[in-house]
Gaussian input, Z-matrix of N, CA and C with variables (Angstrom, degrees):
# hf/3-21g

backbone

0 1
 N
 C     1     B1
 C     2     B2     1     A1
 N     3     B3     2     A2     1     D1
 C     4     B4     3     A3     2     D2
 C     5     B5     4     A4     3     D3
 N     6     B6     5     A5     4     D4
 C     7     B7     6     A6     5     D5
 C     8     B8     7     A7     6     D6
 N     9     B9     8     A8     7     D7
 C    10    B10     9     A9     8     D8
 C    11    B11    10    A10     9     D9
 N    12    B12    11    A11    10    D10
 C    13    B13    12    A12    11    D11
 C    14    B14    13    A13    12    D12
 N    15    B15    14    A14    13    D13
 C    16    B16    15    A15    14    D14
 C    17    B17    16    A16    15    D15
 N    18    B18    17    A17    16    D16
 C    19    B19    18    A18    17    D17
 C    20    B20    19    A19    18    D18
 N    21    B21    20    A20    19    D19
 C    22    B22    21    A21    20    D20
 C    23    B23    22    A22    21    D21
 N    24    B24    23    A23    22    D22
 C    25    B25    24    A24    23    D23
 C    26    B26    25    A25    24    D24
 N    27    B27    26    A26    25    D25
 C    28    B28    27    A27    26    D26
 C    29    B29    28    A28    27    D27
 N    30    B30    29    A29    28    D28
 C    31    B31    30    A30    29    D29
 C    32    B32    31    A31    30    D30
 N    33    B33    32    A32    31    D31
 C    34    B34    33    A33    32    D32
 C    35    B35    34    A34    33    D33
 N    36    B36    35    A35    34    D34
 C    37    B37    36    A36    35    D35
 C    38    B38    37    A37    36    D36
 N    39    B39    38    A38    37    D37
 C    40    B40    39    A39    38    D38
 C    41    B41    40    A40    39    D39
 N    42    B42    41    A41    40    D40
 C    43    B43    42    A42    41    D41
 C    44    B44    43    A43    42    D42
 N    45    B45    44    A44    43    D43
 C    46    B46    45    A45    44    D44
 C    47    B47    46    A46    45    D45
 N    48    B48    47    A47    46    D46
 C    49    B49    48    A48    47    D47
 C    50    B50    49    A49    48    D48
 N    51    B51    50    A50    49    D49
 C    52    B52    51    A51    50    D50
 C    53    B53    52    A52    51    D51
 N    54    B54    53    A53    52    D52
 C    55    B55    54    A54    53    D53
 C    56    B56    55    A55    54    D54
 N    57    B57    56    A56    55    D55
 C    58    B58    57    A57    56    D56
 C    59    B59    58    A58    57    D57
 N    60    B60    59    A59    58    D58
 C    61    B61    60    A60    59    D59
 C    62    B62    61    A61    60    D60
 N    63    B63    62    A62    61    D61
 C    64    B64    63    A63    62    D62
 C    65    B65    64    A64    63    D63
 N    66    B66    65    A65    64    D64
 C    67    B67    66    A66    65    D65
 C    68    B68    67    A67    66    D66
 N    69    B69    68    A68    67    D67
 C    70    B70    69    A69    68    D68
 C    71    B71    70    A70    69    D69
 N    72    B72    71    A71    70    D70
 C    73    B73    72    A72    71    D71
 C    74    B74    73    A73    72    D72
 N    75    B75    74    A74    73    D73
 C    76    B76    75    A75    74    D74
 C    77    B77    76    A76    75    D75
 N    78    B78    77    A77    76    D76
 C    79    B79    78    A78    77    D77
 C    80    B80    79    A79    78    D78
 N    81    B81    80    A80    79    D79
 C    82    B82    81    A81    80    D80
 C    83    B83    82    A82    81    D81
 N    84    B84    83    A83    82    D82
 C    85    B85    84    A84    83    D83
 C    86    B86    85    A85    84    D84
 N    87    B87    86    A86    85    D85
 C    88    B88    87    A87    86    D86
 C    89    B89    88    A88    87    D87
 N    90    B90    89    A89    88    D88
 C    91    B91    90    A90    89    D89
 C    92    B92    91    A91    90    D90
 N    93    B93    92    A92    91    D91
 C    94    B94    93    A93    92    D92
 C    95    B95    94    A94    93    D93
 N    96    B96    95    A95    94    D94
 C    97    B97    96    A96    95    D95
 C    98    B98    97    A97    96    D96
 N    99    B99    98    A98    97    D97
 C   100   B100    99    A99    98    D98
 C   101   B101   100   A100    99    D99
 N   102   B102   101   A101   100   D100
 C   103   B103   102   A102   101   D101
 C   104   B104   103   A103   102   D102
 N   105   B105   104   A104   103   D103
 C   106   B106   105   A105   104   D104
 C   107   B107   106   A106   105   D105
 N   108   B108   107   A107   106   D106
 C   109   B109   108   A108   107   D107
 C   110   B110   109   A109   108   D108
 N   111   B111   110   A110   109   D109
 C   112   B112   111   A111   110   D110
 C   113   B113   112   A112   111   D111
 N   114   B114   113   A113   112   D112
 C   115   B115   114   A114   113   D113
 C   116   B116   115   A115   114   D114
 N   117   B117   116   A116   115   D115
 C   118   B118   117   A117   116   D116
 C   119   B119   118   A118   117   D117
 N   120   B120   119   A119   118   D118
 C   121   B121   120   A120   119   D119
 C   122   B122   121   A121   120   D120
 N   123   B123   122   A122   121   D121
 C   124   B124   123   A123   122   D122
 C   125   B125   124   A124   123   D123
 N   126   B126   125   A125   124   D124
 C   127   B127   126   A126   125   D125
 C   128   B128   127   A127   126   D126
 N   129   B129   128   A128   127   D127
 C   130   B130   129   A129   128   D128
 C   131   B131   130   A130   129   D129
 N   132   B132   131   A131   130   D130
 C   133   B133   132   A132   131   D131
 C   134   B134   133   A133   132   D132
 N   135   B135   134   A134   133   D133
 C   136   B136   135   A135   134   D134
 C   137   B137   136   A136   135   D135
 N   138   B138   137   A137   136   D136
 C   139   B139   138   A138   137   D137
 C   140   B140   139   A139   138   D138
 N   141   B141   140   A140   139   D139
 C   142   B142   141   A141   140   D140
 C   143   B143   142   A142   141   D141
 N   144   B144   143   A143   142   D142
 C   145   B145   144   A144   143   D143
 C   146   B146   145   A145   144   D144
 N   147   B147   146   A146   145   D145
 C   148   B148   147   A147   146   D146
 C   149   B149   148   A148   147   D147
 N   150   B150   149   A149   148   D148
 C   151   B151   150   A150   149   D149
 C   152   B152   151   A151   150   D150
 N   153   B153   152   A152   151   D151
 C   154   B154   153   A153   152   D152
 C   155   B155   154   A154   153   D153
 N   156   B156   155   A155   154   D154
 C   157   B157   156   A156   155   D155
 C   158   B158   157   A157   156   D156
 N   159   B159   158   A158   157   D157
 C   160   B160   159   A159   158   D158
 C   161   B161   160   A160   159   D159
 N   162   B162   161   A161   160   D160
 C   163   B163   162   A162   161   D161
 C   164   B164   163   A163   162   D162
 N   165   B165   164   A164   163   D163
 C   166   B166   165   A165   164   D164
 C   167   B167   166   A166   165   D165
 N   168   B168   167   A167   166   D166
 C   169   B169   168   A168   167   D167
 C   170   B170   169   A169   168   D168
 N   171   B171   170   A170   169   D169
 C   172   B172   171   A171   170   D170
 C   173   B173   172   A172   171   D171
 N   174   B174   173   A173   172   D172
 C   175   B175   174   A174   173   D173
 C   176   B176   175   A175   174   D174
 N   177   B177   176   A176   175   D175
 C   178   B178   177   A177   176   D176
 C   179   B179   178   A178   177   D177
 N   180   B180   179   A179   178   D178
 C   181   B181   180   A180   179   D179
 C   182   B182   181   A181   180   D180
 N   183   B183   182   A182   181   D181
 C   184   B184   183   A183   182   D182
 C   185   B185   184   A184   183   D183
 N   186   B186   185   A185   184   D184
 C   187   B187   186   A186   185   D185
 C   188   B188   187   A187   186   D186
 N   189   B189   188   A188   187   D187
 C   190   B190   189   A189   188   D188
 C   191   B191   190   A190   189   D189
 N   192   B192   191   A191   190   D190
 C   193   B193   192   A192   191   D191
 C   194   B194   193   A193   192   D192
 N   195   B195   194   A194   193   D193
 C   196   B196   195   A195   194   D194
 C   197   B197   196   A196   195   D195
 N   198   B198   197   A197   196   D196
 C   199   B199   198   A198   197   D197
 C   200   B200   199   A199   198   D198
 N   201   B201   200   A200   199   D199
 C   202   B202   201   A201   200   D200
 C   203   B203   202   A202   201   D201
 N   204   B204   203   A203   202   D202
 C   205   B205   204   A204   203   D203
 C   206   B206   205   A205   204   D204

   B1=1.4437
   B2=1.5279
   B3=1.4188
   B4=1.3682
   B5=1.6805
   B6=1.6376
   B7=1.8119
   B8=1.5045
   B9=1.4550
   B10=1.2986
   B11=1.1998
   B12=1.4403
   B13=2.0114
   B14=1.8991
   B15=1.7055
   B16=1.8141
   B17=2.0211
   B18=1.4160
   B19=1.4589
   B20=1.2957
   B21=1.4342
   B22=1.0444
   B23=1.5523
   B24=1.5460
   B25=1.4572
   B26=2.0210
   B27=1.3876
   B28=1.5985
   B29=1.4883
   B30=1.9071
   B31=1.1281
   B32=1.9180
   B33=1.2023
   B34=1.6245
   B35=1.3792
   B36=1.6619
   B37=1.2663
   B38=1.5336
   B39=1.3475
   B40=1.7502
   B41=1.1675
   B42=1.7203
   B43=1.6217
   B44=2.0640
   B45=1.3419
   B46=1.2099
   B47=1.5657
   B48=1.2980
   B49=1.2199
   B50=1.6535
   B51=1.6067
   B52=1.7378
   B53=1.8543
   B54=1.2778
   B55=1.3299
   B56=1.7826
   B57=1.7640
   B58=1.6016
   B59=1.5454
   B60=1.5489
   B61=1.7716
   B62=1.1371
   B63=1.6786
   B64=1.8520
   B65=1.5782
   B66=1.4252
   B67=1.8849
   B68=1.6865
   B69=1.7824
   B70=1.4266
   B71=1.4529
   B72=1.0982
   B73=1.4733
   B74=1.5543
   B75=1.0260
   B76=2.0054
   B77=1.3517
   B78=0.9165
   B79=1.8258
   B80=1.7987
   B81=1.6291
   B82=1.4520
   B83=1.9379
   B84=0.6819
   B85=1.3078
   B86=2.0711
   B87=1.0089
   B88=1.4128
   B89=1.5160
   B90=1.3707
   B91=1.8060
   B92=2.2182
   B93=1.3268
   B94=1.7132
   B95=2.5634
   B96=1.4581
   B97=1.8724
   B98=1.5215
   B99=1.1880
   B100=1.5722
   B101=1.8328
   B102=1.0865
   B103=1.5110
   B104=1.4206
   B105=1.0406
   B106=1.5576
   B107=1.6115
   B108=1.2608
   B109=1.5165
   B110=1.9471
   B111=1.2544
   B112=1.2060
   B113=1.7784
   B114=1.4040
   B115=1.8889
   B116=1.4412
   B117=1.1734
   B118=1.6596
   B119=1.5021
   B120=0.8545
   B121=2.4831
   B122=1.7743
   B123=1.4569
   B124=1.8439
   B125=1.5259
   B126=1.3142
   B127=1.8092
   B128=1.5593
   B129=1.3677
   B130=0.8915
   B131=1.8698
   B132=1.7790
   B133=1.5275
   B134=1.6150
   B135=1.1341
   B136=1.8799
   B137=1.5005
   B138=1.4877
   B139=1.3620
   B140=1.5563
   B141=1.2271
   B142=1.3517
   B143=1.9427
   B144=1.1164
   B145=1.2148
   B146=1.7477
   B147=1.3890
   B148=1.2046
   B149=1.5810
   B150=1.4495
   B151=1.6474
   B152=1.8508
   B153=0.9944
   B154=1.2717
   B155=1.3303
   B156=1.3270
   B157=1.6875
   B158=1.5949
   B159=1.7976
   B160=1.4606
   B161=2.0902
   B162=0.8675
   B163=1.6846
   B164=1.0702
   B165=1.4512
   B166=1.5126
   B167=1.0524
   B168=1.8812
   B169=1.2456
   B170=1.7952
   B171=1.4353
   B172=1.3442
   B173=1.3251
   B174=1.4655
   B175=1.4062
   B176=2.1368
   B177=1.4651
   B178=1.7931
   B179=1.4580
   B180=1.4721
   B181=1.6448
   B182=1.5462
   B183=1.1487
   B184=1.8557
   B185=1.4646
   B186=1.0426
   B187=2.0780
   B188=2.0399
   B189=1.2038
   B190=1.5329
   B191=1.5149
   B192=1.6835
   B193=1.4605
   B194=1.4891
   B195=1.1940
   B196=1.3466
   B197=1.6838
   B198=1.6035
   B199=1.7725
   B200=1.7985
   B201=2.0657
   B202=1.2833
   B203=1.5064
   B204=1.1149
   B205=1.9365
   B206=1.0026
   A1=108.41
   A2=117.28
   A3=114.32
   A4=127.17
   A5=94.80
   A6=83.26
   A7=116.45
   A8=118.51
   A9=133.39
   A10=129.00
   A11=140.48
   A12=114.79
   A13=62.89
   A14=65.36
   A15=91.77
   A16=91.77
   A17=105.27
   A18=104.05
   A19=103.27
   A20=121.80
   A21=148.30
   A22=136.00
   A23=105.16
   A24=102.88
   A25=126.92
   A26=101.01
   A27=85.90
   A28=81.02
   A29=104.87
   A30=133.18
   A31=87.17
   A32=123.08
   A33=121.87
   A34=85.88
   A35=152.60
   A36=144.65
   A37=118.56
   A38=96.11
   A39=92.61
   A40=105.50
   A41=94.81
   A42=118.14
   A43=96.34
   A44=111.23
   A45=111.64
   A46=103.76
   A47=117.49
   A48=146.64
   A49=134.14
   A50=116.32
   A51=98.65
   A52=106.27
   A53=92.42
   A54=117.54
   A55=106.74
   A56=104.92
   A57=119.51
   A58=110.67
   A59=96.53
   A60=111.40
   A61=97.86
   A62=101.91
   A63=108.96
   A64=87.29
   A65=87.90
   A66=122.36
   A67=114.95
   A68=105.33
   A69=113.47
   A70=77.56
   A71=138.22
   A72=120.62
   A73=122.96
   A74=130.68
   A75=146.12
   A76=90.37
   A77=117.00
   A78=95.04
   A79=105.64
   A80=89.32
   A81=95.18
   A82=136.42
   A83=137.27
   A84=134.73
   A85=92.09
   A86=115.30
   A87=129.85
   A88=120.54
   A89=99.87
   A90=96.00
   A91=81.83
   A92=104.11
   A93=112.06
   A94=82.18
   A95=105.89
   A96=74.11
   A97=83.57
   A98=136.00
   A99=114.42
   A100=110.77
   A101=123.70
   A102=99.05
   A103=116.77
   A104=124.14
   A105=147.88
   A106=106.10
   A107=128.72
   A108=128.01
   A109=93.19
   A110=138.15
   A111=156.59
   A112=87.81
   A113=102.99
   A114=104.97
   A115=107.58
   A116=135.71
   A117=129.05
   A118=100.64
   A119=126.95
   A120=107.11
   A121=78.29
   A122=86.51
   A123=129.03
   A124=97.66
   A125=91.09
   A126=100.83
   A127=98.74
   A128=122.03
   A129=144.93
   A130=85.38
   A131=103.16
   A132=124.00
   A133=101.25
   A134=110.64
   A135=113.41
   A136=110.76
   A137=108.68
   A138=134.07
   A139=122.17
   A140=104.83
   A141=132.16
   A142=101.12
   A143=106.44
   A144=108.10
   A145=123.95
   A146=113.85
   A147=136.31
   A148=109.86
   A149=110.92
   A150=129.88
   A151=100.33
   A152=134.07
   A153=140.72
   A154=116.02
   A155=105.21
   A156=122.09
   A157=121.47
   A158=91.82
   A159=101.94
   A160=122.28
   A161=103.99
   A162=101.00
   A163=123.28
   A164=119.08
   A165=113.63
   A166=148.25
   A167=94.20
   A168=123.29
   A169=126.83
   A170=118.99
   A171=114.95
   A172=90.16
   A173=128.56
   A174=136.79
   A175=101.95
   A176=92.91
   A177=87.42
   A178=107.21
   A179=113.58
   A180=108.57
   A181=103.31
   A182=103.78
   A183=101.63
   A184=102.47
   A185=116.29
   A186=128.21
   A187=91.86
   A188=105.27
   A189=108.57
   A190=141.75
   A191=89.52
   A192=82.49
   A193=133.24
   A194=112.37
   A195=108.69
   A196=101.93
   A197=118.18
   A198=134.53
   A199=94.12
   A200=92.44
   A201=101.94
   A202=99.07
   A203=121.94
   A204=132.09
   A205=140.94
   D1=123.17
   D2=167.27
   D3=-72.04
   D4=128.08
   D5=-174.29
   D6=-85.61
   D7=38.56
   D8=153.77
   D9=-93.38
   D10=117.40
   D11=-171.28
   D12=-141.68
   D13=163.64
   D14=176.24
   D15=-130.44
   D16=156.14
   D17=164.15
   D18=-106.10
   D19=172.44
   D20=161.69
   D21=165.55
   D22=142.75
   D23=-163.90
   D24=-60.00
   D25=130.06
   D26=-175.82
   D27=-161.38
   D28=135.27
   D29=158.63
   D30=69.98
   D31=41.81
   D32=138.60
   D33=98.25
   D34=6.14
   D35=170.00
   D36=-161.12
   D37=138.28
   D38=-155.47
   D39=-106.32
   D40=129.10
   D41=-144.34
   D42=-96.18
   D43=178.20
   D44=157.53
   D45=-109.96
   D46=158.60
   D47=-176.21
   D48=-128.42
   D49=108.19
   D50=-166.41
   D51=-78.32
   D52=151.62
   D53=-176.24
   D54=90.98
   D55=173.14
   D56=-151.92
   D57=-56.74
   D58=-31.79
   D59=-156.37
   D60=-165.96
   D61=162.89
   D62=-174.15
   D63=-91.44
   D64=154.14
   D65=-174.09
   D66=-83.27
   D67=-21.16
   D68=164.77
   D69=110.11
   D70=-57.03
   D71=-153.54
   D72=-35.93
   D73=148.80
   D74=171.74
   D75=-42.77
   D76=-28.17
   D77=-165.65
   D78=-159.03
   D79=155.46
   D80=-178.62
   D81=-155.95
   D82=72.55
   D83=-116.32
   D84=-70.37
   D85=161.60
   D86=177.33
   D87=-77.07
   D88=178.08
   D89=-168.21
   D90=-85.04
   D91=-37.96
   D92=-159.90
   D93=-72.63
   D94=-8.92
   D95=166.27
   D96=101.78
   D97=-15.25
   D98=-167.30
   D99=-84.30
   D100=143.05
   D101=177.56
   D102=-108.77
   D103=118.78
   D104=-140.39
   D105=-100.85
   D106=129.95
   D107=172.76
   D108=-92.51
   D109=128.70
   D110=-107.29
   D111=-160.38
   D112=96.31
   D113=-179.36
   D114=-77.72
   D115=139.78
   D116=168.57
   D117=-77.28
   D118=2.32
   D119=154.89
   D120=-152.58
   D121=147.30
   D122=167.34
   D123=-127.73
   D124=117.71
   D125=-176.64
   D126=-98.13
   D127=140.54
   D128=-84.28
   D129=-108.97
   D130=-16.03
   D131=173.97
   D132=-63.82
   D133=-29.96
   D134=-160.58
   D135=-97.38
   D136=0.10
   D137=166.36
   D138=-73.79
   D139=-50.86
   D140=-155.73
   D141=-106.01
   D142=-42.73
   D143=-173.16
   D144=-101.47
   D145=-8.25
   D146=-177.46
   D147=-90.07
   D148=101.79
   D149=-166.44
   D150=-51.85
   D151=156.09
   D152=158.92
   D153=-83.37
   D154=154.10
   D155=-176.69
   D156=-90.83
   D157=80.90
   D158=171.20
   D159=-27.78
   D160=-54.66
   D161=164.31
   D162=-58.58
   D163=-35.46
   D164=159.32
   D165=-30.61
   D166=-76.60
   D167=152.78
   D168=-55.79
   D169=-3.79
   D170=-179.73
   D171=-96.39
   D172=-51.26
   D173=-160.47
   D174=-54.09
   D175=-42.54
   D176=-170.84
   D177=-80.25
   D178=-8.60
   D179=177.37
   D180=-86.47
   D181=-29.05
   D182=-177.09
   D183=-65.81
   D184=-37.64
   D185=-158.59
   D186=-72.53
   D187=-38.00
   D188=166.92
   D189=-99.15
   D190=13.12
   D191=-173.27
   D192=94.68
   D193=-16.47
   D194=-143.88
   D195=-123.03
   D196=102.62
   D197=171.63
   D198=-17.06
   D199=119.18
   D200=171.62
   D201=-106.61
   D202=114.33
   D203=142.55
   D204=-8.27

């Protein structure tokens, strides 16, 4: 597992992702396992307004240790 993830929004909730940056590819599966179709532009609404991926975010606090909320 790379201890690099990037987030970003795909398929209506913005997922985490292992490694620095997305690769461009159509698709991509998540750190939470989901496999995600990956848009080339997120306007700038789908940034801001696109909820985060509670499994995500539990999965990268467990990988560090660190009490999830």
């Amino acid at each position: 597992m790379s201890p690099r993830h990037f987030w970003r929004p795909a398929d209506g909730i913005r997922h985490a992702f292992h490694g620095p940056r997305w690769n461009g590819l159509p698709e991509a599966t998540s750190v939470c396992g989901v496999l995600t179709t990956m848009p080339e532009r997120i306007s700038d609404n789908e940034w801001v307004r696109a909820p985060s991926c509670n499994k995500c975010n539990a999965i990268l606090h467990a990988v560090r240790n660190i009490p999830h909320f």
